[in-house]
N, C-alpha and C positions, 0 to 999 in steps of 0.2 A: 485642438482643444478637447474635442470628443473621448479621441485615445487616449491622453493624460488624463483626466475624468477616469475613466475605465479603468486602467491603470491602478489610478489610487486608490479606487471601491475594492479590487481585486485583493491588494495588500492591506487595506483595512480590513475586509471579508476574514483573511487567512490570520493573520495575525492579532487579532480583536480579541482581548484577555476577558469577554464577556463569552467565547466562544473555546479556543484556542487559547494554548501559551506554548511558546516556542522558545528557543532556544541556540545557539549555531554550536556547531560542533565540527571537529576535524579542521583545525584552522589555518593548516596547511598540509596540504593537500600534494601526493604526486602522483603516480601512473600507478596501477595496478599491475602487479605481476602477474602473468601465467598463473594459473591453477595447478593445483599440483597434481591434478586426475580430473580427467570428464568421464559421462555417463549417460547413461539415459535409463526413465522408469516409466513405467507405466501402470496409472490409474487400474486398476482391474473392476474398480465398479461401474469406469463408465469407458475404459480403455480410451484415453485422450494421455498422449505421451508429452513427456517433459525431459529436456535438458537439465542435469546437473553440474556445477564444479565443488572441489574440494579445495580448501584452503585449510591448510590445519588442520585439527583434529573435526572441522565439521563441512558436512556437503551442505549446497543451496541452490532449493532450483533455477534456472536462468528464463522463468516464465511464468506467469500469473495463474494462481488457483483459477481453472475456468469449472470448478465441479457445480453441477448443478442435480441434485437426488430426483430419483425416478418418483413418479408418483404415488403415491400412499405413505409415500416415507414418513419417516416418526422424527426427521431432522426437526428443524425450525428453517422458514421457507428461506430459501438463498435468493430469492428475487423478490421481493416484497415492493417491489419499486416500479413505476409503470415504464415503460418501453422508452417510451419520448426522454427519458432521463440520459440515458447513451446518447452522447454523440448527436443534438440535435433530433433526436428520432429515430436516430439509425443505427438499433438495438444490435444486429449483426456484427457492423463495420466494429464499431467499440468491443464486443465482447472477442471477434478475432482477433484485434491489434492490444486488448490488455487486461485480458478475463473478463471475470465479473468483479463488482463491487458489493464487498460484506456488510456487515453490522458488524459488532465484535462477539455477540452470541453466535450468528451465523458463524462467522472465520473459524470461532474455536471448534463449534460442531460438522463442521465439513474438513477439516483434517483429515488425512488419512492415514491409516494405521502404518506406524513405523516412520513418520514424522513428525512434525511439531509446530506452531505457530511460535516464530521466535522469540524471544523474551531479548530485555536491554541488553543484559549482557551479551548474547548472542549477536548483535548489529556490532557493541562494543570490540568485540574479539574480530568480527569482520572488517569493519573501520581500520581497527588497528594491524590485522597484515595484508590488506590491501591498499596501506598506504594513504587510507580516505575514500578511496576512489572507489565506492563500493555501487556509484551508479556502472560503473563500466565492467567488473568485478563479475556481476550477477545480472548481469544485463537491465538494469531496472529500467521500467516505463515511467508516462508519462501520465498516468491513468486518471488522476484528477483525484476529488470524490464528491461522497452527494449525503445531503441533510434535505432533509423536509421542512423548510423554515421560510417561511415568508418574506424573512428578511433577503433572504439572495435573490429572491424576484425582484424585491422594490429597488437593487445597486443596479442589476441590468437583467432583464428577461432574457437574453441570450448569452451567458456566462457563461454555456459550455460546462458548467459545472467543475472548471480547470484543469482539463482535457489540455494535454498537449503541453499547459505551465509550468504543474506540478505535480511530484508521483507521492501517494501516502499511503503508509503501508505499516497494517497494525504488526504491535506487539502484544504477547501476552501479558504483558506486566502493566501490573494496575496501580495507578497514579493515589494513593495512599494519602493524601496533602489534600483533594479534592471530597466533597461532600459525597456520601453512600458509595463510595466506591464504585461510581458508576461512569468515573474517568480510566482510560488506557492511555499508555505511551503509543507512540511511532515513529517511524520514523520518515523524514521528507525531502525529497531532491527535488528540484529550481533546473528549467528549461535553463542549458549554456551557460551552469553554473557549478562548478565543480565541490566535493564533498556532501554534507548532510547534514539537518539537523533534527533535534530530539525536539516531541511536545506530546501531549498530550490532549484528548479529545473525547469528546462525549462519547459514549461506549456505544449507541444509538445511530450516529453516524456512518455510513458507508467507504470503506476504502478498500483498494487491491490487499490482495497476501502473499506472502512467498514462503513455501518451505523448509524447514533445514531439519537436518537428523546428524547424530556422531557417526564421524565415520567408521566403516567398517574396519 
Protein backbone atom coordinates (compact mmCIF):
# COMPACT_ATOMS: atom_id res chain seq x y z
CA UNK A 1 0.00 0.00 0.00
CA UNK A 2 3.00 2.15 0.85
CA UNK A 3 4.47 1.80 -2.80
CA UNK A 4 1.18 2.62 -4.56
CA UNK A 5 0.84 5.81 -2.18
CA UNK A 6 4.36 6.70 -3.43
CA UNK A 7 3.65 5.97 -6.75
CA UNK A 8 0.65 8.21 -7.13
CA UNK A 9 2.37 11.46 -5.21
CA UNK A 10 5.19 10.78 -7.84
CA UNK A 11 2.85 11.16 -10.91
CA UNK A 12 0.78 13.77 -9.26
CA UNK A 13 4.21 15.59 -8.38
CA UNK A 14 5.35 15.35 -12.27
CA UNK A 15 2.20 15.86 -13.85
CA UNK A 16 0.34 18.72 -11.60
CA UNK A 17 -0.90 21.41 -14.18
CA UNK A 18 -0.19 23.79 -10.95
CA UNK A 19 3.50 22.89 -11.55
CA UNK A 20 4.00 21.09 -14.84
CA UNK A 21 2.01 20.42 -18.16
CA UNK A 22 2.83 17.65 -20.09
CA UNK A 23 1.92 16.30 -23.03
CA UNK A 24 2.94 12.67 -24.91
CA UNK A 25 4.46 12.58 -28.04
CA UNK A 26 5.99 10.04 -30.52
CA UNK A 27 3.15 7.61 -30.32
CA UNK A 28 4.65 5.09 -31.86
CA UNK A 29 7.67 4.52 -31.35
CA UNK A 30 10.54 1.97 -33.16
CA UNK A 31 14.29 1.26 -32.85
CA UNK A 32 16.75 3.95 -33.51
CA UNK A 33 18.96 3.65 -36.36
CA UNK A 34 22.68 3.80 -36.36
CA UNK A 35 23.95 7.35 -36.48
CA UNK A 36 25.18 8.47 -39.24
CA UNK A 37 28.82 9.62 -37.76
CA UNK A 38 30.27 9.50 -34.09
CA UNK A 39 32.76 11.70 -32.38
CA UNK A 40 34.04 12.99 -29.65
CA UNK A 41 34.89 16.78 -28.30
CA UNK A 42 36.30 18.24 -25.76
CA UNK A 43 35.25 20.88 -23.29
CA UNK A 44 38.65 23.16 -23.37
CA UNK A 45 37.54 25.21 -20.55
CA UNK A 46 37.52 22.50 -18.20
CA UNK A 47 38.75 19.56 -20.62
CA UNK A 48 35.99 16.84 -19.47
CA UNK A 49 35.21 15.02 -23.03
CA UNK A 50 31.94 14.06 -24.64
CA UNK A 51 30.59 11.55 -27.02
CA UNK A 52 28.87 12.76 -29.98
CA UNK A 53 26.30 11.23 -32.79
CA UNK A 54 25.01 12.65 -35.97
CA UNK A 55 21.62 12.15 -37.39
CA UNK A 56 20.93 14.38 -40.01
CA UNK A 57 21.99 17.61 -40.61
CA UNK A 58 22.61 17.83 -36.52
CA UNK A 59 25.12 16.18 -33.98
CA UNK A 60 24.10 15.48 -30.12
CA UNK A 61 26.05 14.88 -27.42
CA UNK A 62 25.47 11.23 -26.01
CA UNK A 63 26.22 12.66 -22.24
CA UNK A 64 25.17 15.30 -19.88
CA UNK A 65 26.49 18.88 -19.57
CA UNK A 66 28.69 18.20 -16.39
CA UNK A 67 30.32 22.07 -16.69
CA UNK A 68 30.93 23.51 -13.70
CA UNK A 69 32.93 27.38 -14.04
CA UNK A 70 36.09 27.96 -12.21
CA UNK A 71 35.89 30.32 -9.53
CA UNK A 72 35.53 34.13 -9.92
CA UNK A 73 33.51 33.43 -13.05
CA UNK A 74 30.98 36.06 -14.25
CA UNK A 75 28.67 32.85 -15.14
CA UNK A 76 25.57 32.53 -12.90
CA UNK A 77 26.31 29.81 -10.26
CA UNK A 78 25.72 26.20 -11.80
CA UNK A 79 25.39 24.62 -8.48
CA UNK A 80 23.22 26.84 -6.48
CA UNK A 81 21.77 23.76 -4.80
CA UNK A 82 23.19 22.01 -1.67
CA UNK A 83 24.88 18.58 -1.99
CA UNK A 84 22.30 16.38 -0.30
CA UNK A 85 20.12 17.22 -3.47
CA UNK A 86 22.17 14.30 -5.56
CA UNK A 87 21.39 11.11 -5.15
CA UNK A 88 20.33 11.07 -1.40
CA UNK A 89 23.76 12.97 -0.46
CA UNK A 90 25.85 11.51 -2.61
CA UNK A 91 26.86 14.62 -4.62
CA UNK A 92 29.67 12.46 -6.64
CA UNK A 93 27.80 9.26 -7.40
CA UNK A 94 24.96 11.56 -9.27
CA UNK A 95 27.03 14.02 -10.89
CA UNK A 96 29.37 10.93 -12.55
CA UNK A 97 26.21 8.80 -13.70
CA UNK A 98 24.16 12.28 -15.06
CA UNK A 99 25.97 15.57 -14.85
CA UNK A 100 24.74 18.35 -13.22
CA UNK A 101 21.44 19.76 -12.88
CA UNK A 102 20.61 23.50 -14.35
CA UNK A 103 18.29 26.20 -13.93
CA UNK A 104 17.40 27.36 -17.32
CA UNK A 105 19.56 30.74 -16.75
CA UNK A 106 22.30 28.48 -15.79
CA UNK A 107 21.86 25.78 -19.02
CA UNK A 108 21.76 28.73 -21.49
CA UNK A 109 24.96 30.42 -19.72
CA UNK A 110 27.07 27.30 -19.47
CA UNK A 111 26.83 26.25 -23.22
CA UNK A 112 29.79 26.20 -24.91
CA UNK A 113 30.83 28.01 -27.79
CA UNK A 114 29.92 26.25 -31.15
CA UNK A 115 26.87 24.58 -29.50
CA UNK A 116 23.51 25.17 -28.46
CA UNK A 117 20.89 24.28 -25.86
CA UNK A 118 18.34 22.73 -28.18
CA UNK A 119 15.18 24.37 -29.08
CA UNK A 120 11.62 22.19 -29.83
CA UNK A 121 12.44 21.90 -32.97
CA UNK A 122 15.65 20.39 -32.59
CA UNK A 123 14.10 17.24 -30.11
CA UNK A 124 11.24 17.44 -33.10
CA UNK A 125 13.80 16.81 -36.18
CA UNK A 126 15.40 14.12 -33.62
CA UNK A 127 12.19 12.43 -32.61
CA UNK A 128 11.45 12.20 -35.93
CA UNK A 129 14.56 10.28 -37.64
CA UNK A 130 15.25 8.40 -34.98
CA UNK A 131 12.14 6.75 -35.09
CA UNK A 132 10.98 8.14 -31.45
CA UNK A 133 13.54 6.48 -29.98
CA UNK A 134 15.55 9.21 -29.05
CA UNK A 135 16.16 7.81 -25.26
CA UNK A 136 18.41 5.21 -26.96
CA UNK A 137 19.57 7.67 -29.96
CA UNK A 138 21.56 10.01 -27.71
CA UNK A 139 22.02 7.91 -24.89
CA UNK A 140 19.57 9.87 -22.51
CA UNK A 141 19.65 9.30 -18.61
CA UNK A 142 17.67 9.09 -16.13
CA UNK A 143 18.66 12.24 -14.16
CA UNK A 144 15.46 13.30 -12.37
CA UNK A 145 15.40 17.10 -11.44
CA UNK A 146 15.01 19.28 -8.54
CA UNK A 147 12.68 22.48 -7.39
CA UNK A 148 13.06 24.03 -4.05
CA UNK A 149 9.41 23.68 -3.11
CA UNK A 150 8.15 22.37 0.12
CA UNK A 151 5.57 20.70 -1.55
CA UNK A 152 7.95 17.60 -2.71
CA UNK A 153 9.03 17.24 0.97
CA UNK A 154 5.56 16.96 2.37
CA UNK A 155 4.67 13.69 -0.81
CA UNK A 156 7.72 11.90 0.47
CA UNK A 157 11.21 13.11 2.13
CA UNK A 158 12.90 10.72 0.28
CA UNK A 159 11.86 11.14 -3.42
CA UNK A 160 15.15 10.96 -4.92
CA UNK A 161 14.07 13.93 -6.41
CA UNK A 162 13.20 11.23 -9.54
CA UNK A 163 16.56 9.93 -9.99
CA UNK A 164 16.47 6.74 -11.90
CA UNK A 165 12.26 7.49 -12.96
CA UNK A 166 12.60 10.23 -15.16
CA UNK A 167 15.18 12.13 -17.37
CA UNK A 168 14.29 16.13 -18.13
CA UNK A 169 16.03 17.91 -20.05
CA UNK A 170 15.59 21.61 -20.97
CA UNK A 171 14.88 23.39 -24.25
CA UNK A 172 15.58 26.71 -25.26
CA UNK A 173 12.28 27.61 -26.40
CA UNK A 174 10.07 29.40 -24.11
CA UNK A 175 6.57 28.51 -23.47
CA UNK A 176 4.86 31.79 -24.71
CA UNK A 177 0.98 30.74 -23.29
CA UNK A 178 2.53 30.90 -19.76
CA UNK A 179 2.67 34.08 -17.46
CA UNK A 180 6.29 36.38 -17.83
CA UNK A 181 7.66 34.20 -19.90
CA UNK A 182 9.40 32.61 -17.24
CA UNK A 183 8.09 28.93 -18.54
CA UNK A 184 10.62 26.66 -20.94
CA UNK A 185 9.78 23.64 -22.91
CA UNK A 186 11.46 20.09 -22.42
CA UNK A 187 11.71 17.46 -23.08
CA UNK A 188 10.93 13.97 -20.72
CA UNK A 189 11.70 10.09 -21.04
CA UNK A 190 9.74 7.42 -18.26
CA UNK A 191 12.10 4.57 -16.74
CA UNK A 192 11.15 1.20 -19.36
CA UNK A 193 9.13 3.41 -21.34
CA UNK A 194 9.81 3.93 -24.77
CA UNK A 195 9.54 7.62 -26.94
CA UNK A 196 8.88 11.19 -25.16
CA UNK A 197 7.10 13.60 -24.22
CA UNK A 198 6.94 17.56 -24.43
CA UNK A 199 6.07 20.05 -21.38
CA UNK A 200 6.96 22.72 -20.00
CA UNK A 201 8.22 24.05 -16.67
CA UNK A 202 9.24 26.79 -14.54
CA UNK A 203 12.45 28.28 -15.80
CA UNK A 204 13.68 28.25 -11.96
CA UNK A 205 13.65 24.56 -11.93
CA UNK A 206 16.71 22.28 -12.12
CA UNK A 207 17.16 19.78 -15.03
CA UNK A 208 20.10 17.72 -17.11
CA UNK A 209 21.10 19.43 -20.75
CA UNK A 210 22.40 17.87 -23.79
CA UNK A 211 24.03 19.54 -26.50
CA UNK A 212 23.46 19.78 -30.33
CA UNK A 213 25.19 22.02 -32.98
CA UNK A 214 24.74 21.56 -37.24
CA UNK A 215 26.77 19.52 -38.67
CA UNK A 216 29.86 20.14 -40.08
Amino acid sequence: MEKIKYLFFVMLAVCSVSFISCSDDDDEVGTAPAPDATGSWTDTRDGKEYGWVRYGQLEWTTSNLGYVPAAGSTLPSLTPVAANVYDDGVATKYYQTFGLLYNHEAAVAAIPEGWRLPTNDDWANLASVTNGDIQKAINLGLGGYYVNEDFFQQIHPNVDYYAYIYGFYWSSSIDDTKPSNNFAFYRKIVYNQKGSEIGSMDKTYYMNVRLVRNAK
